[in-house]
Backbone as a ProteinNet text record, in pm:
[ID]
protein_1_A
[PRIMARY]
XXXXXXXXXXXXXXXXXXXXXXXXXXXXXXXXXXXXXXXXXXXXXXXXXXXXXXXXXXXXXXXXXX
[TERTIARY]
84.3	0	89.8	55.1	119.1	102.5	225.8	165.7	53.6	-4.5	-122.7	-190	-184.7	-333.2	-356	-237.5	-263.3	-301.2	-276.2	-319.3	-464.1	-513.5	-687.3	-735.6	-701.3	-769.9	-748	-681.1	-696.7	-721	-778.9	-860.7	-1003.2	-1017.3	-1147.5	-1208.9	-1333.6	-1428.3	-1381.4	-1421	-1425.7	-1527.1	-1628.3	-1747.1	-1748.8	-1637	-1638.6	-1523.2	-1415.9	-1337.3	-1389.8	-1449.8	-1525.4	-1625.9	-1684.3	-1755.7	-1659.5	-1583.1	-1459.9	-1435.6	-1408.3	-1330.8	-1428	-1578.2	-1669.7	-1716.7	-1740.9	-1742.1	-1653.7	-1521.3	-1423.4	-1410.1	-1404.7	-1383.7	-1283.7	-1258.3	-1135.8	-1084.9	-963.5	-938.3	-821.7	-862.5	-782	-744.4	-586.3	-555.3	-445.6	-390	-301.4	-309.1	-152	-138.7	-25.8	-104.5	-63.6	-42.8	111.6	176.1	194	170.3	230.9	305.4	451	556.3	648.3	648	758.2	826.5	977.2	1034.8	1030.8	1029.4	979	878.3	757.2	693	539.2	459.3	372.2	216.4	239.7	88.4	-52.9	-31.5	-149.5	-124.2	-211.8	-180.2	-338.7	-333.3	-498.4	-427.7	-529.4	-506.6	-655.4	-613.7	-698.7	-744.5	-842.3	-855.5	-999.4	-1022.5	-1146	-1170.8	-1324.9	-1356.3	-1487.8	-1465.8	-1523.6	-1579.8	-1710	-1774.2	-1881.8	-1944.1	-2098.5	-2160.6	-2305.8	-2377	-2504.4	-2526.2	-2659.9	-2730.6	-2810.9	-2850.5	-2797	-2699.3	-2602.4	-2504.4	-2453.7	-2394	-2475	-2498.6	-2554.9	-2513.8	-2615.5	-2516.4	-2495.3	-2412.5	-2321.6	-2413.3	-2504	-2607.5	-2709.1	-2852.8	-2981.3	-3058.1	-3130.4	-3209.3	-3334.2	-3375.4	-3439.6	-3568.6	-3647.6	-3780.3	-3788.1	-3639	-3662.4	-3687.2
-116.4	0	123.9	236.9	351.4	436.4	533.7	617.7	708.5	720.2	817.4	746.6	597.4	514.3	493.8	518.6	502.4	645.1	708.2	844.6	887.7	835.6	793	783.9	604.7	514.8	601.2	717.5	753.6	893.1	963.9	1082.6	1037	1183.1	1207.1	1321.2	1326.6	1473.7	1507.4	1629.7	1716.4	1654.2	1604.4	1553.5	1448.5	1306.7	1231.6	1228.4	1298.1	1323.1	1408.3	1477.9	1502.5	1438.8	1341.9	1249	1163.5	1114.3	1015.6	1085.2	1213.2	1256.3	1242.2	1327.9	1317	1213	1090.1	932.1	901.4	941.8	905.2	986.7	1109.7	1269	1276.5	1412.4	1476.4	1544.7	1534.5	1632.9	1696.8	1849.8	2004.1	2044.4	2039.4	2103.3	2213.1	2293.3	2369	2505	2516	2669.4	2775.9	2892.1	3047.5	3142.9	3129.6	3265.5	3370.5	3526.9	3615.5	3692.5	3680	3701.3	3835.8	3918.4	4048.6	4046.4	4034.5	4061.9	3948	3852.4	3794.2	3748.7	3852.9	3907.7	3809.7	3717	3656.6	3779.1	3818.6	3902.5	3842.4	3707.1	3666	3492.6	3451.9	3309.8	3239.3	3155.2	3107.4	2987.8	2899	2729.8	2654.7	2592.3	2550	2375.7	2360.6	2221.9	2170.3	2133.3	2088.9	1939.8	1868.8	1766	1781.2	1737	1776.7	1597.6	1561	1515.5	1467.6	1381.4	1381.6	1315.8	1351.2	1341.3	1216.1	1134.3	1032.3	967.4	860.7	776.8	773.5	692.8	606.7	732.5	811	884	986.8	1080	1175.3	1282.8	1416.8	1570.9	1543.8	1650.7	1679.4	1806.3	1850.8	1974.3	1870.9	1970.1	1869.1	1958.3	1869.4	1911.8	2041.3	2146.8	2235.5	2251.6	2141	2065.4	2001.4	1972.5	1865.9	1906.2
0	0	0	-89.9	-98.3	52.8	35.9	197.4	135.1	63.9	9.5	82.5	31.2	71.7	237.7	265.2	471.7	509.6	426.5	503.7	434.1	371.9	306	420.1	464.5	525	687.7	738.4	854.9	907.8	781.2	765.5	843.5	902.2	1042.7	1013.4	973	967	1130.2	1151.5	1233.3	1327.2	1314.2	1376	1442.2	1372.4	1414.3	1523.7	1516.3	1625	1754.8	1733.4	1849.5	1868.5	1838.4	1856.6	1959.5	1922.1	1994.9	2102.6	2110.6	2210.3	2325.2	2260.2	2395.4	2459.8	2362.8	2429.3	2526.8	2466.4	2586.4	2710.5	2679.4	2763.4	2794.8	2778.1	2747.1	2898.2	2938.1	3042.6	3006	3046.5	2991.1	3181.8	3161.9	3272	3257.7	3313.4	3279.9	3397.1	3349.8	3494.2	3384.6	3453.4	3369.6	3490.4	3492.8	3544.9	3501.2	3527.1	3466.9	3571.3	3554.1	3672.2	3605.6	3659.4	3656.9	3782	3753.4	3853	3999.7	3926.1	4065.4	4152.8	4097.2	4189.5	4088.8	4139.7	4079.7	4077.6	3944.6	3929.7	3899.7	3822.6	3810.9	3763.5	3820.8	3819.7	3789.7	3659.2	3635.7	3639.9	3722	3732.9	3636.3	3540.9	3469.2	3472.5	3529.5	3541.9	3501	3379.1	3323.9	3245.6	3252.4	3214.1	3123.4	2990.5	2907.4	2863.1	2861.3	2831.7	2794.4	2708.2	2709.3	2825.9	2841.3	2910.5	2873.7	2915.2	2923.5	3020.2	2977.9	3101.5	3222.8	3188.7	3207.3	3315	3243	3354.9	3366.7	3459.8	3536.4	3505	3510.8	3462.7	3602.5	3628.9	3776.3	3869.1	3800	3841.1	3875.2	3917.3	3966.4	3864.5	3821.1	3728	3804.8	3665.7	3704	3802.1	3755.7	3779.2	3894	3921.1	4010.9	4162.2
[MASK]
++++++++++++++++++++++++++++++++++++++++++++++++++++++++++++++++++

């Protein structure tokens, strides 16, 4: 098989990779200093879980109604 043809066979719409990702869920973490001198001015700590929601698992809120 040519390398054209492997890189055919492992092309992803946009849709279906985020499809994958949210089945699985994704976790985004990360930390942002902004330091002059030493001196720490601002610091964002980033820690997030990005997934879909069903039956099966629960939103993490209580529903409106309820």
């Amino acid at each position: 098989m040519t390398g054209d043809g492997l890189l055919a066979e492992r092309r992803l719409s946009l849709v279906d990779l985020l499809d994958r990702l949210l089945a699985g869920g994704v976790v985004v973490a990360g930390d942002l200093t902004l330091r002059i001198a030493d001196v720490d001015l601002v610091r964002i700590d980033l820690h997030a879980l990005i997934s879909s929601i069903d039956e099966r698992v629960p939103a993490p809120w209580e529903e409106a109604g309820a």
